[in-house]
C-alpha positions in Angstrom: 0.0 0.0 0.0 1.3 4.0 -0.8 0.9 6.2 1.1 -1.4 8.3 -0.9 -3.6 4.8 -0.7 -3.4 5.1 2.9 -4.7 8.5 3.2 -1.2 10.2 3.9 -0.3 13.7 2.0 2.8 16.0 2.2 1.0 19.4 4.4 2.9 22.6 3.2 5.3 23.9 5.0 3.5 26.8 6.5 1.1 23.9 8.1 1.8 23.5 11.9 5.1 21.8 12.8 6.4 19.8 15.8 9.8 20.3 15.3 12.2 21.6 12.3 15.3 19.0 12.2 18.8 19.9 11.3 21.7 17.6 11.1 24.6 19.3 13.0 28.2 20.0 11.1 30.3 16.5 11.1 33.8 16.6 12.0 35.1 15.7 8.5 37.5 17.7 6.7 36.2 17.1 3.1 33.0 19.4 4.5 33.8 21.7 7.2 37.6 21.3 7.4 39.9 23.6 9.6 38.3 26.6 11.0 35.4 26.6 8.9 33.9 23.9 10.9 34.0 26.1 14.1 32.5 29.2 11.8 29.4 26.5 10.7 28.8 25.2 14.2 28.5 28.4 15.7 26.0 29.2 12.7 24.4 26.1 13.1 24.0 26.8 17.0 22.5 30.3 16.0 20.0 29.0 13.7 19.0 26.4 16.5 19.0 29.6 18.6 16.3 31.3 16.5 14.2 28.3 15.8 13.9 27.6 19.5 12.2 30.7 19.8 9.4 29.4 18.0 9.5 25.5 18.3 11.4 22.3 19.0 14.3 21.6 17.1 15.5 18.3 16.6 19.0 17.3 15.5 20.6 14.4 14.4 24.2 13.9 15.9 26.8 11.1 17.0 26.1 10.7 20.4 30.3 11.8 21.0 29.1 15.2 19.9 26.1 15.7 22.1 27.7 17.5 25.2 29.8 20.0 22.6 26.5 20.8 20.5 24.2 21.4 23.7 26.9 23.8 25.0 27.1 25.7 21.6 23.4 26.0 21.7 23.9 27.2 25.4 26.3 29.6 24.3 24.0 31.1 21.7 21.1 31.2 23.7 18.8 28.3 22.6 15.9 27.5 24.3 17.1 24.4 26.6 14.2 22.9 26.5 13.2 22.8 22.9 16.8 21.6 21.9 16.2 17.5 21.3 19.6 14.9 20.4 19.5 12.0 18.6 22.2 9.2 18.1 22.1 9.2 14.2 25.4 10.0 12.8 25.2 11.3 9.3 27.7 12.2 6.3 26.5 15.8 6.0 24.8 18.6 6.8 21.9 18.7 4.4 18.8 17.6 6.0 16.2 19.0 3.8 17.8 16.6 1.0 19.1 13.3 3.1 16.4 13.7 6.1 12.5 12.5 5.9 9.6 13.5 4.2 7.0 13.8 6.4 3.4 12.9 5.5 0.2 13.3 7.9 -3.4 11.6 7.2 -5.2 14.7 7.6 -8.4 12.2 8.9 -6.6 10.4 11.6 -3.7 12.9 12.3 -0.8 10.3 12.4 2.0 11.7 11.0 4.5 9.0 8.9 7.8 9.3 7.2 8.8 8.8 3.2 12.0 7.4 2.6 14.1 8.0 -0.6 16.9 7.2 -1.4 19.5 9.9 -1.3 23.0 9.8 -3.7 24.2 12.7 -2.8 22.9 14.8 -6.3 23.8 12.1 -8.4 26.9 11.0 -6.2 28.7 13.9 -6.1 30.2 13.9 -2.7 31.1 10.4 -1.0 30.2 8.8 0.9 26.4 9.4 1.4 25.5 6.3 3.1 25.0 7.3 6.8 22.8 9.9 4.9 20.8 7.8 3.2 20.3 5.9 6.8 18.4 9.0 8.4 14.8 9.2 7.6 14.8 4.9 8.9 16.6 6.3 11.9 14.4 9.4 12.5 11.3 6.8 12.2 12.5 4.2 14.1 13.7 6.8 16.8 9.6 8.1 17.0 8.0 5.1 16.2 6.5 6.6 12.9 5.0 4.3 10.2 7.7 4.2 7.0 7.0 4.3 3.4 9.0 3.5 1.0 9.3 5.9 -1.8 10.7 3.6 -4.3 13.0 6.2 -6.0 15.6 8.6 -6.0 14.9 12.3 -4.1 15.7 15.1 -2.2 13.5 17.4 -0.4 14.9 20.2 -1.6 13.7 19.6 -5.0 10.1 19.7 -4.6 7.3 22.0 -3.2 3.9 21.5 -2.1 1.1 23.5 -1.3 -1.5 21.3 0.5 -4.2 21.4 -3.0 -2.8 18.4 -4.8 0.2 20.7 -6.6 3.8 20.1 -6.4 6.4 22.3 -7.8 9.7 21.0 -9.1 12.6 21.2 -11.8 13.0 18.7 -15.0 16.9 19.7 -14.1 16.9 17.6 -11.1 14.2 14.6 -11.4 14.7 14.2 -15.3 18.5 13.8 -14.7 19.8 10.4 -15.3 22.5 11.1 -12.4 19.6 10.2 -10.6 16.5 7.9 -11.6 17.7 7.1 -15.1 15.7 3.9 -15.3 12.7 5.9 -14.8 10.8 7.9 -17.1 9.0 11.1 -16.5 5.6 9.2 -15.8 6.8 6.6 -13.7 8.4 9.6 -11.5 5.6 11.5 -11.7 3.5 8.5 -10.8 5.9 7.7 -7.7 5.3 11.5 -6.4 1.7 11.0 -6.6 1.8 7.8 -4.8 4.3 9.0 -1.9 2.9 12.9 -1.2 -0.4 12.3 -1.8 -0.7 14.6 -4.5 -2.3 14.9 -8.4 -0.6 17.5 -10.5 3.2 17.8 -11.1 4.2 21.2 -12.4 7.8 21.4 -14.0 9.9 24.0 -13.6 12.8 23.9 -16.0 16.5 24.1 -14.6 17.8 26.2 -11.7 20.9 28.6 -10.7 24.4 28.9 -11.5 26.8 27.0 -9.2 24.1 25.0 -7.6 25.8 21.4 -6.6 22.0 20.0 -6.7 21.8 20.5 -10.2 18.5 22.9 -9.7 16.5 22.2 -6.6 13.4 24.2 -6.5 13.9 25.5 -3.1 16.4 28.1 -4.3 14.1 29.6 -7.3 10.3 29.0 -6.6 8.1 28.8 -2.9 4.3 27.9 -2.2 3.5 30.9 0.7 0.2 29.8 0.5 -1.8 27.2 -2.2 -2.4 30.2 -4.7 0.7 31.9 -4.8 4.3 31.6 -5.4 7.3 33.6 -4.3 10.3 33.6 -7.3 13.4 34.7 -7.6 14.6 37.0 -10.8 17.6 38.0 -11.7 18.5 41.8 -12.7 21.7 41.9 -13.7 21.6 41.6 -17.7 24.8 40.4 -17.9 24.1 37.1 -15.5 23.6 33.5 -16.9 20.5 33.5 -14.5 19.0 35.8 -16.1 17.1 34.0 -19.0 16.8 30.6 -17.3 15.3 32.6 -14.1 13.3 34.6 -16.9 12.1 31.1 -18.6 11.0 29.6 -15.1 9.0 32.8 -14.5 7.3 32.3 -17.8 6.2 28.8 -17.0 5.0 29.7 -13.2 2.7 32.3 -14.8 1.1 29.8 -17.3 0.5 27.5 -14.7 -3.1 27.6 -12.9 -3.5 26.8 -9.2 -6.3 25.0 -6.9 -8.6 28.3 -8.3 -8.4 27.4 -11.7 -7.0 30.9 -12.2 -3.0 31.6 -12.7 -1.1 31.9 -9.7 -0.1 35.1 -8.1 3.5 35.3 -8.3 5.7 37.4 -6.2 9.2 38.5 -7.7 12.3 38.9 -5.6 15.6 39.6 -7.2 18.0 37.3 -6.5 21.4 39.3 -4.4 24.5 40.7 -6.0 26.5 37.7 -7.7 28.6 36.6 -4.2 32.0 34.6 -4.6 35.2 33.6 -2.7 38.4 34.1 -4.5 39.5 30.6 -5.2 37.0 28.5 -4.4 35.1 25.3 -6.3 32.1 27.4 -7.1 32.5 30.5 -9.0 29.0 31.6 -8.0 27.5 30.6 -5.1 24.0 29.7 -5.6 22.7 32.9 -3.4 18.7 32.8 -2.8 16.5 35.0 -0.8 13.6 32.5 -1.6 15.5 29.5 0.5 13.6 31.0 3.6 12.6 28.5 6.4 8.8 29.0 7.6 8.5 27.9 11.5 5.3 28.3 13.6 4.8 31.9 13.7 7.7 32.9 12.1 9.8 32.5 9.0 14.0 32.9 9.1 15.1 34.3 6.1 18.7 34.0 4.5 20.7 37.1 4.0 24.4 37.6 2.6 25.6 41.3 3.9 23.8 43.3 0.9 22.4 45.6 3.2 20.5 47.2 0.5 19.1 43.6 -1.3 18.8 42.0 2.1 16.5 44.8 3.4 14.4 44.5 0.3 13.9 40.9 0.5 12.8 40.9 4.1 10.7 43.8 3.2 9.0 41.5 0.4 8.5 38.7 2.7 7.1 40.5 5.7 4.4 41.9 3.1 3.7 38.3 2.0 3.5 37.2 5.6 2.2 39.8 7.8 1.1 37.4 10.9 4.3 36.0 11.0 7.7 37.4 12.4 10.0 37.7 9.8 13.8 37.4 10.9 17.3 38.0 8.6 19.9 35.4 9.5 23.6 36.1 7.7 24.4 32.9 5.7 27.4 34.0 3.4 29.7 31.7 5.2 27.0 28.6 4.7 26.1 29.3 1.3 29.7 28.5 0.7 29.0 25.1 0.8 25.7 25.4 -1.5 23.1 26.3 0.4 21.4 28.0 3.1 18.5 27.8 6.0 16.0 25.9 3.8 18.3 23.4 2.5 19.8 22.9 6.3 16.7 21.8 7.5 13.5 19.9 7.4 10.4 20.1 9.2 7.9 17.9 10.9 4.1 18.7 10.8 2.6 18.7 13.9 
């Protein structure tokens, strides 16, 4: 039996949550070598800071890094309370993409976990198999029901907004790097049967320097079933700005739960940002790869004083009963992504 045969959809994010989980900075030096690492795990215990203000937050750690984390959190002024450990060691730091997908039958309330498998984007960065062990972990750990999802996926790479719709990229779930035995029905068919929903709208690729390949989470975001916040890009001399032109295109062709279009939002994506030297000539910058919490949504900024006022300007209009916070990620997005990609949440 699917999950969509047993009554279980994907709620949107904006849904209410138990907890948001993160999977704290491992002490490897392919990721977060020298004194980087320190840098991320101070960000990481800030970010737990801020989420604590608003809900649990749940984090998947070695057991030998417990103590350290719970006194970083301490240090930053976490809630103590809200701050939960759990003994599952993990390869990285990307939850959104390696941790569950959490489905609820909306009748009966239980909440159950997806599990994909997870490749690291087409097996990019080895190993990824203590990643691919979390969302069995995080079930077996609450005692969750498990469904299989039969295929390749990270969570980063789709978007749902609670009437039937899910938003993604042919970039990412048409690449063969990931399910090349599959063809675009079958996947199609597997979302259906997984998230519990009917209509698969494609976006076509995504951002420069984006190690995911295109994950919708840094280009397109359900706020609420009928409308949709995207990022544009400005700068006419930037390679995003056709491909962020041609995804605009397609979102306003599209129709929502109404029947009528969507309303879509533009918010230019921030000044081109780049460290001398480094693997990714662009780093894949997004004010759109905001987190929504209960009450409150944290927002990714990048020192642009002047871009990062606008875009928290943009999203407090679009979500007035929340409280809309700016955390700096320029040191995170280093690594490819920011507070979105970090992090997953699970629906109350």
């Amino acid at each position: 039996m699917t999950a969509a045969d047993a009554g279980f959809s994907m709620p949107p994010e904006w849904s209410p949550q138990d907890a948001i989980w993160l999977s704290w900075p491992v002490n490897d030096p392919r990721h977060w070598g020298g004194t980087k690492r320190n840098t991320m795990q101070a960000k990481f215990a800030e970010i737990t800071a801020a989420i604590s203000n608003f809900e649990p937050v749940r984090i998947n750690a070695p057991k030998a890094d417990h103590v350290m984390i719970l006194d970083a959190c301490h240090r930053a002024m976490a809630v103590p309370e809200r701050i939960e450990l759990f003994d599952h060691p993990h390869n990285d730091v990307w939850c959104r993409d390696h941790g569950p997908i959490f489905v609820k039958n909306p009748s009966t309330g239980e909440v159950a976990v997806t599990d994909w498998e997870f490749n690291a984007w087409g097996g990019k960065f080895s190993p990824w198999d203590q990643d691919n062990a979390i969302p069995r972990q995080v079930a077996e750990s609450l005692g969750l029901r498990r469904f299989d999802g039969g295929m390749i996926l990270e969570g980063g790479a789709i978007e749902v907004n609670g009437k039937g719709q899910l938003l993604t990229t042919e970039a990412v779930l048409l690449n063969p790097n990931r399910n090349s035995s599959l063809s675009r029905g079958e996947i199609e068919q597997r979302l259906c049967d997984s998230l519990g929903v009917t209509e698969i709208l494609w976006l076509k690729q995504g951002i420069e320097g984006d190690d995911t390949d295109g994950h919708i989470d840094d280009l397109a975001r359900f706020i609420d079933p009928q409308t949709i916040v995207a990022c544009v890009d400005t700068d006419a001399s930037s390679p995003n700005r056709a491909i962020l032109a041609e995804n605009l295109a397609r979102l306003n062709s599209f129709h929502g739960p109404n029947g009528k279009p969507f309303d879509v939002v533009t918010l230019p994506l921030p000044e081109a940002c780049a460290v001398a030297g480094w693997r990714l000539p662009i780093l894949p910058a997004s004010y759109v790869n905001f987190l929504i919490v209960n009450g409150g949504v944290l927002v990714p900024t990048f020192r642009q004083p002047k871009n990062d006022d606008h875009a928290l300007g943009v999203l407090r209009e679009l979500f007035p009963s929340r409280q809309v916070i700016g955390i700096d990620c320029l040191d995170l997005v280093e690594e490819g992504g920011t507070l979105h990609c970090i992090s997953q949440q699970q629906p109350a």
